[in-house]
N, C-alpha and C positions, 0 to 999 in steps of 0.2 A: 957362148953367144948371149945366153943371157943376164950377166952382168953386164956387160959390151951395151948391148938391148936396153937396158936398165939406165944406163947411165947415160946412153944419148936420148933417154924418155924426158929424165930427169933434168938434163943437159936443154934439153929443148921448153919443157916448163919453161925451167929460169929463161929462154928468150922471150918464150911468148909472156911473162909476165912483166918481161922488163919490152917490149913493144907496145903490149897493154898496157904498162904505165904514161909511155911515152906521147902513144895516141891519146890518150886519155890527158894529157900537161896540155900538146896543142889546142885540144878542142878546147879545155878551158878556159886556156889563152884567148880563143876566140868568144868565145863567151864574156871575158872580161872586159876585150878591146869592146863589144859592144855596149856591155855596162856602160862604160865609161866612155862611150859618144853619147849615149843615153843621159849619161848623167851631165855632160855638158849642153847634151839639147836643152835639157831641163834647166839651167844653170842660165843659158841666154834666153832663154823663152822670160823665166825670172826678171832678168835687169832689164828685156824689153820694155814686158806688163806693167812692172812692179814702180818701174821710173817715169811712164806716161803721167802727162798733163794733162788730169780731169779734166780741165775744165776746153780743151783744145780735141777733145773727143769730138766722133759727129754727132751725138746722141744731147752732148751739153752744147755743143754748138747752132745744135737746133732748138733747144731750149729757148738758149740766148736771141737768137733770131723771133722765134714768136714772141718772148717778152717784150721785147726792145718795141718789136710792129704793133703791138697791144699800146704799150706805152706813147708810139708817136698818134697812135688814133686817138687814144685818153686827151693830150694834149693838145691838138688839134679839136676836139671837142669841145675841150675847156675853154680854150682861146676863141671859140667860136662864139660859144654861150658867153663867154663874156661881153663881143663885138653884138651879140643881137639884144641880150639881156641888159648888158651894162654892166655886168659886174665887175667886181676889185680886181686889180693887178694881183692882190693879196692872194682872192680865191683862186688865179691862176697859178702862183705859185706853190701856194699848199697844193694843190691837183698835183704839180708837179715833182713838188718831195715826197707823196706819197708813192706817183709813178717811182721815182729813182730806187725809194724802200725795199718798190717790191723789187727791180732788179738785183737790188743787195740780197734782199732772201733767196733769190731765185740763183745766185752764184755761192750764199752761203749753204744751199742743197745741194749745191752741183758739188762743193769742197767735201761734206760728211760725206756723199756717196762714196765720193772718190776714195775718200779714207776706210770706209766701207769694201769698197770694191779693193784697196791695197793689203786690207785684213786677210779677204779670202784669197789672192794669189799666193801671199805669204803665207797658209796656211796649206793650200794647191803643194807649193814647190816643197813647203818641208814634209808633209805628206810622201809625195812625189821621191823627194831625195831619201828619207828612212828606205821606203822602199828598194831602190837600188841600192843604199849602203847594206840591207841585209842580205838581200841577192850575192852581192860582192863576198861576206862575211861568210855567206852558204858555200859560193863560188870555193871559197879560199880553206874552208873544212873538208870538205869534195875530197880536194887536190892533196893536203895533210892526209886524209884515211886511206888515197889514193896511194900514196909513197907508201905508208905503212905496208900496204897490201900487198905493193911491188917488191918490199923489203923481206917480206915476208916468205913471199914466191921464191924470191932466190935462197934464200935461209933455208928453205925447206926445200926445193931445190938440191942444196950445197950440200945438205946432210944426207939422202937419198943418194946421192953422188958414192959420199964417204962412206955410207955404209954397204954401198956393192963392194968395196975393197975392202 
């Protein structure tokens, strides 16, 4: 009996380590599938961000709105002061290239932010993505030391078997 004993001990190892491995492949499996929604969340969040038009934001679109309302008061000003003062057509025009100026400036801030703002997403998602590429990379060594261990189990196992006989 106890050879017999012995070798369905042995017998039995080798399942549970070959179940343990088994359990052990799913869950990683599942583990990866999420990686990898993960990493596709990360991936569309990217060419969401990353491809937005600065300047069609609400933040630059309210910019633009104050500027522009600033500008029609300036001009209206100008035109005024000209109608009571007398002044030049001339001085209302200069009034009004300076207005224009400043909404050139005031779009050429809205573009560096934005180029600004596309630095750090792109720097967000590759952060972001190393990240899960090493998770995945851990994930995938796991699962290698995993097999070893299983290989292992039966091998030793196999030879406790051989040596009751």
């Amino acid at each position: 009996m106890g050879i017999l004993g012995g070798a369905i001990g042995a017998g039995l190892g080798a399942v549970g380590s070959i179940f343990g491995g088994i359990s052990a492949s799913k869950a990683m499996k599942r583990v990866k599938k999420n990686l990898q929604q993960q990493q596709q969340k990360n991936q569309d969040w990217y060419n969401r961000r990353y491809n937005e038009d600065a300047t069609q934001r609400a933040d630059a679109q309210a910019i633009f709105t104050r500027t522009e309302e600033s500008i029609r008061n300036r001009n209206r000003q100008a035109a005024g002061v000209q109608a009571v003062m007398g002044g030049t057509e001339e001085s209302v025009a200069a009034a009004k290239a300076a207005n224009n100026e400043t909404l050139a400036h005031a779009t050429t801030n809205i573009a560096v932010n934005g180029e600004a703002r596309k630095d750090a997403i792109e720097s967000q998602y590759l952060q972001t993505d190393a990240n899960i590429q090493q998770q995945l990379n851990d994930l995938e060594q796991k699962k290698a030391a995993n097999v070893t261990q299983a290989i292992q189990g039966v091998t030793q196992a196999g030879s406790d078997i051989a040596g009751l006989f």
